[in-house]
Structure formats: structure tokens, C-alpha cells
C-alpha positions in Angstrom: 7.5 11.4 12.6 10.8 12.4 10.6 11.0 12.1 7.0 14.7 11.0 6.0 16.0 11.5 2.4 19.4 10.1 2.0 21.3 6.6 3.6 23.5 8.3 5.9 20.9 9.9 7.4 18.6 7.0 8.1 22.0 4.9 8.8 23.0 7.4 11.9 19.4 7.3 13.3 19.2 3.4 13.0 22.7 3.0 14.8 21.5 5.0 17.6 18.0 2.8 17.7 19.8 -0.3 17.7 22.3 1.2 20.2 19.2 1.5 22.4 17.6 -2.0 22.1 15.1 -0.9 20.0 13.2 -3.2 17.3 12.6 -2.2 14.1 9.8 -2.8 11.7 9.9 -2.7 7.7 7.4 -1.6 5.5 9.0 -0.9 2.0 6.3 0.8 -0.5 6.4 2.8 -3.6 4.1 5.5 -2.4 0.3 6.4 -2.8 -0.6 4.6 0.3 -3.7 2.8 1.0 -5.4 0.5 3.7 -3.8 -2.7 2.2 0.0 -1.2 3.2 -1.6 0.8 6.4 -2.6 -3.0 7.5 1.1 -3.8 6.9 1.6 -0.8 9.2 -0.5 -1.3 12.0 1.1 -5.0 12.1 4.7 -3.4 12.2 3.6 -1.0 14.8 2.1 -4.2 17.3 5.1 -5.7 16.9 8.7 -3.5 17.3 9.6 -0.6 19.0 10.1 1.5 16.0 8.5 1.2 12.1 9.9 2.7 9.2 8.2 3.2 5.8 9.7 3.5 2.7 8.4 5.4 -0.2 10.3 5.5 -3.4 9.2 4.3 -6.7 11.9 2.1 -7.8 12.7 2.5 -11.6 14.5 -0.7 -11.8 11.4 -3.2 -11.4 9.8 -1.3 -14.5 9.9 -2.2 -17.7 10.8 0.7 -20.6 6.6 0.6 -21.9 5.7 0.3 -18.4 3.7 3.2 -15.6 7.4 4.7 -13.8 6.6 8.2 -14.8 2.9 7.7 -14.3 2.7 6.0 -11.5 0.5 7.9 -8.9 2.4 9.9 -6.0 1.7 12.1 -3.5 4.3 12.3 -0.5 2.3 15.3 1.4 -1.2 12.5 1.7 1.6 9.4 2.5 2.9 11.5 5.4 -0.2 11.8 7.0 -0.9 8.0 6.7 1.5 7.0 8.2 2.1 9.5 11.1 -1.7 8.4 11.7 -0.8 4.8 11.9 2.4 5.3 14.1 5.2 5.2 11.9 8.4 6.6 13.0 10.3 7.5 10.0 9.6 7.9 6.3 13.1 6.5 4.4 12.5 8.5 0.8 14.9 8.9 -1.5 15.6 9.8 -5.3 16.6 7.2 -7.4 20.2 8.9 -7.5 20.6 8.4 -3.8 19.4 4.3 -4.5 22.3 4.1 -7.5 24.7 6.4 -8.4 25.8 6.9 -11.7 28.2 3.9 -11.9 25.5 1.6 -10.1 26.5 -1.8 -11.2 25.6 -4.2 -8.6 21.9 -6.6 -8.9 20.3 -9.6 -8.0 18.9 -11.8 -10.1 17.2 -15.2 -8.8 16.4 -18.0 -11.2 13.1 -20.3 -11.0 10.9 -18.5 -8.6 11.0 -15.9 -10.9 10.4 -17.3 -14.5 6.5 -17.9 -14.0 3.6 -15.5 -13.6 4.4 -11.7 -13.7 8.2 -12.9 -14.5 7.3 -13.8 -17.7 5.3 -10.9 -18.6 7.8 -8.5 -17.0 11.3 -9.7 -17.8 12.9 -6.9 -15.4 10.7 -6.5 -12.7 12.3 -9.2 -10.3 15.7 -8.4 -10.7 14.8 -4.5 -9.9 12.7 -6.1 -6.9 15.4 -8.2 -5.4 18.2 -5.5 -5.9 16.0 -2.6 -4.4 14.7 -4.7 -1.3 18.4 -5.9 -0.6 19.2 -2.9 -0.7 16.9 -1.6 1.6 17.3 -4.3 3.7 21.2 -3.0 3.8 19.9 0.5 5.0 17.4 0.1 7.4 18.2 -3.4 9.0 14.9 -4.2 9.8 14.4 -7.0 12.5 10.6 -7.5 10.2 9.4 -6.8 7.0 5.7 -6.7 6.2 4.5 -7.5 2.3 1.3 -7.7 1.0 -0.1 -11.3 0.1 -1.8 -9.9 -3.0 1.5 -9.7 -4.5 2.1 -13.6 -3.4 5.1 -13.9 -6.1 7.0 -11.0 -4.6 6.4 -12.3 -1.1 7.9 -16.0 -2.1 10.7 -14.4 -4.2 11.7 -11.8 -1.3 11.3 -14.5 1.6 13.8 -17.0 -0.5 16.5 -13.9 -1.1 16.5 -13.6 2.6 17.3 -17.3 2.7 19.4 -18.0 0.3 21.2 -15.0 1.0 21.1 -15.5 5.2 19.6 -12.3 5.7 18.8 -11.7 9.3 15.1 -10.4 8.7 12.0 -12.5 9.3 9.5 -11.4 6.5 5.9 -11.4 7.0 3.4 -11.7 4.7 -0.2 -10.0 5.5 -3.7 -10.7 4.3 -4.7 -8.9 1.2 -7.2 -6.2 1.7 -10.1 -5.4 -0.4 -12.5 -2.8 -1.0 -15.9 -3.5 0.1 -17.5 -4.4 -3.5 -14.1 -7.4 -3.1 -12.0 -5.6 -5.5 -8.2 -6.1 -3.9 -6.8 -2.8 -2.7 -3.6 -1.5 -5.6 -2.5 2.3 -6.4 -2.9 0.9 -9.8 -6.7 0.9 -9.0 -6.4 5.3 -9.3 -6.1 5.0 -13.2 -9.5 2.9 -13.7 -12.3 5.0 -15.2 -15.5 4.3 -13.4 -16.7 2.0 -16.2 -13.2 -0.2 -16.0 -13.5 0.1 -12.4 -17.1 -1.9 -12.4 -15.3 -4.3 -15.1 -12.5 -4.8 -12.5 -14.4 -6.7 -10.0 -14.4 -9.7 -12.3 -11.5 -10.0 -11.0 -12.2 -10.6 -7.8 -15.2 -12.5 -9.0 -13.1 -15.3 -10.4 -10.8 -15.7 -7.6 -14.1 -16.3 -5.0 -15.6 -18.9 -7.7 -12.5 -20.3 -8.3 -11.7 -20.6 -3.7 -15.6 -22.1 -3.7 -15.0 -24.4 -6.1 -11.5 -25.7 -4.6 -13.4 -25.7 -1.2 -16.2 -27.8 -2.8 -13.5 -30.6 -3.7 -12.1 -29.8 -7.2 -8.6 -31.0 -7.4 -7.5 -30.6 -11.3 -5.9 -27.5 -11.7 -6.5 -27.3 -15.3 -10.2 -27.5 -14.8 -10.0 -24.7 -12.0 -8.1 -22.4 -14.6 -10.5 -23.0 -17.3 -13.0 -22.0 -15.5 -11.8 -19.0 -13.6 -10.8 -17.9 -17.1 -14.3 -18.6 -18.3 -15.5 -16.1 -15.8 -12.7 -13.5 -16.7 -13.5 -13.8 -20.1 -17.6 -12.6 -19.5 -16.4 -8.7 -19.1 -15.5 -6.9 -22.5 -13.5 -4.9 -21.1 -10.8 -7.4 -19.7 -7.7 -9.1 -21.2 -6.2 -12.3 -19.5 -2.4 -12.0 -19.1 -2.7 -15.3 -17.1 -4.5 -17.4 -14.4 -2.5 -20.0 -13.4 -2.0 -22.7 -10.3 1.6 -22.3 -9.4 3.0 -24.3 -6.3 3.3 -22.3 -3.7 7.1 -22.3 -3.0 8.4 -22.8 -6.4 5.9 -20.7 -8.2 6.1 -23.3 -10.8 3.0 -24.9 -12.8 0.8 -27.6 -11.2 -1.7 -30.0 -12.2 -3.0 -31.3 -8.7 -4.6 -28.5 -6.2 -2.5 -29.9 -3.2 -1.5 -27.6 -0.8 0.4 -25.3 -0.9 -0.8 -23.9 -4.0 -1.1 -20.3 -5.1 -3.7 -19.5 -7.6 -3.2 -16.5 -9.1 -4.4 -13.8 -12.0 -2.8 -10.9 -13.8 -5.5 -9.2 -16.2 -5.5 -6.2 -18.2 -8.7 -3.9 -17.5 -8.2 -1.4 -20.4 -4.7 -0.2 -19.9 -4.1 -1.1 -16.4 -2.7 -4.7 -15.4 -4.2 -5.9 -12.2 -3.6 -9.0 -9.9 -5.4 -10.9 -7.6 -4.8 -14.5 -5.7 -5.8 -16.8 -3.3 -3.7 -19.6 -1.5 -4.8 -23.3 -0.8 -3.1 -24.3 2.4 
């Protein structure tokens, strides 16, 4: 497995792939690895001839009070992930390889992004979209693989490929969660052990609130209330939203009719966590 650091490298090795025939599958990250993106893996690896992974920690989607310099890293444990899983190649650069100095290109999207984590993170988006085009630029991937705990990101990405006729197909794969239910994040490393046992109520609202809608409950206003009701049991937690968004325009709903995307963003402490689940 090589580890590639700047775009003319990974360009010349991706010209000679493609030269061959050969597939390629996407996994774009920002590092500290876990099961949730080695499942994105192993579903790259099953299905093209060659997988890359990227690892860089993008500090355009972060906002100036947010985690960039503290978010968790270590390359050396990342490697050994992935070789395990079958990667091919590691894409990670610095930030000065992703934009030079005079970097003055982005992309914005409007809609999609104004609910949920848009409104709390003003930025993030528009550092997503411009990073993961750019990407897509570089590497060329024939798939992409995203996480569906961050169900936003997956929507906004898959409609920038549209909108923008990108020739990727983007695949979104199940989130993954440790065995107590809490959903798998790198975010999860900064939880003391006391905000770590407060961080399952997380996952405790989103399995109420998937019995209830399996049970018949249609008013999405009575779903939230309640899933916030649950949230609202653990000291240690602070709601930045639950909402029922539909599940293409991310925008507000008052019926639970498919497709609908039910999703939470809570503080636990310092650290903002997310959770979902989809009604298809």
C-alpha cells in the first residue's frame, strides 16, 4: 500500500490505473479511522479493482471555535487500517497542497444545506462541498462510499454530483455502532467515561423514536417531542436539535412519510454528537 502526499503524485498513478482498465473506489476521511469508515472500505474493496483512502483534516468545514487543531490523528494506526482492509493507496496531503496561498475557488449549495448542522455550522458545507469536489477532481473515483450517520453530508454530496454532472456514483453505507448502540465517530475519543455512559442517550432516543414510527406514529412534531423528552433525561446532555427533515430536501416536515430523515445533533459536555435514522 503506497502513501501519496501531493496531486501530481496521486494524478500520475491514477492515469496509469485508468490506462489499465482498472476501477477505482473512494473513501474520503479525515483520519483516526474506525469500523464505521473500515465498513466503507471493505464495500470499496468488493466492488473496484483499486480503493483509495483519503486522510486529511480539512480546515475549511471548521468553524473558528470549532475541534481543527484538536481533532484526533494518528497517520502511523490509519496505515495499518487500511493496508489491513485492502486499500491501495493513502491520498494525504497538507492543507497547502489542498489550497495554495491564493486559493479562491468554493462551492456553496443553497437549501439542502440551511437545516440541521447547517444552521449550527455556518461554514461547514461549503468547506465540505469544495474539499470533496476537489477530491473528486484528483482521484476520479468511479465510487464513493459515505457514512449514513452523517445523512446530511450524504444528501448534500450526492446532489453536488448531480447538479454538477459528476461522473461518480456515491454510495451511502449503514451506520455502525458500538455494541452498547452508541454510533461509531472520532469525536467519540474526547468523551470522559462518565460523558461516554451519558452519550448512549443518544442512541437511546433514536431506537424509541424508530419503535415508535414502526408502531404507526405519523406526526412529526409528536415524534420530536418525545425523542427530545428522552434526550433531555441525561444531565449531562444539551440538544442542539432533533428534527424530521425530508429526506431529499433536508427541509422540515410535519407528516412521517417516507422518505424522512430523523436526525439529532447533541452536545455531551464539550463534544457535539449526531445520530439518525431514515423512514423509507
Amino acid at each position: 500500500m503506497q502513501i501519496v502526499t501531493t496531486v501530481k503524485e496521486i494524478k500520475e498513478i491514477i492515469k496509469n490505473w485508468k490506462g489499465e482498465g482498472k476501477t477505482i473506489g473512494f473513501v474520503p476521511t479525515m483520519g483516526y479511522l474506525h469500523e464505521g469508515h473500515g465498513s466503507l472500505i471493505t464495500a470499496a474493496r468488493s466492488q473496484n479493482d483499486k480503493v483509495i483512502v483519503s486522510i486529511f483534516v480539512n480546515p475549511m468545514q471548521f468553524g473558528p471555535k470549532e475541534d481543527l487543531a484538536s481533532y484526533p490523528r494518528d497517520l502511523k494506526k490509519d496505515s495499518a487500517f487500511c493496508e489491513s482492509l485492502g486499500a491501495d493507496l493513502i491520498f494525504h496531503p497538507e492543507p497547502e497542497e489542498m489550497y495554495h496561498k491564493n486559493f479562491s475557488s468554493y462551492v456553496d449549495m443553497s437549501v439542502l444545506t440551511e437545516e440541521l448542522c447547517g444552521l449550527s455550522r455556518p461554514v461547514h458545507f461549503r468547506g465540505v462541498c469544495t474539499v470533496v469536489n476537489k477530491l473528486f477532481n484528483i482521484v476520479q473515483p468511479d465510487k464513493a462510499y459515505f457514512g449514513q450517520k452523517d445523512a446530511q453530508q450524504l444528501a448534500v454530496i450526492r446532489h453536488m454530483t448531480e447538479d454538477l454532472n459528476m461522473n461518480v456514483e456515491v454510495i451511502g453505507c449503514p451506520i455502525i455502532r458500538e455494541e452498547d448502540g452508541l454510533a461509531k465517530s472520532s469525536r467519540n475519543t474526547y468523551l470522559s467515561k462518565e460523558e461516554r455512559r451519558g452519550a448512549l442517550i443518544l442512541s437511546k432516543s433514536i431506537f424509541m423514536g424508530q419503535k415508535l414510527v414502526k408502531e404507526g406514529m405519523t406526526d412529526a412534531g409528536e415524534l420530536v417531542e418525545k425523542m427530545k423528552a428522552v434526550i433531555e433525561t441525561e444531565p449531562l446532555a444539551r440538544i442542539d436539535y432533533v428534527k424530521a427533515v425530508d429526506g431529499l430536501t433536508m427541509q422540515q416536515v410535519d407528516t412521517i412519510k417516507a422518505p424522512v430523515l430523523v436526525a439529532i445533533a447533541v452536545y455531551i459536555g464539550k463534544t457535539r454528537l449526531i445520530d439518525n435514522f431514515i423512514v423509507e
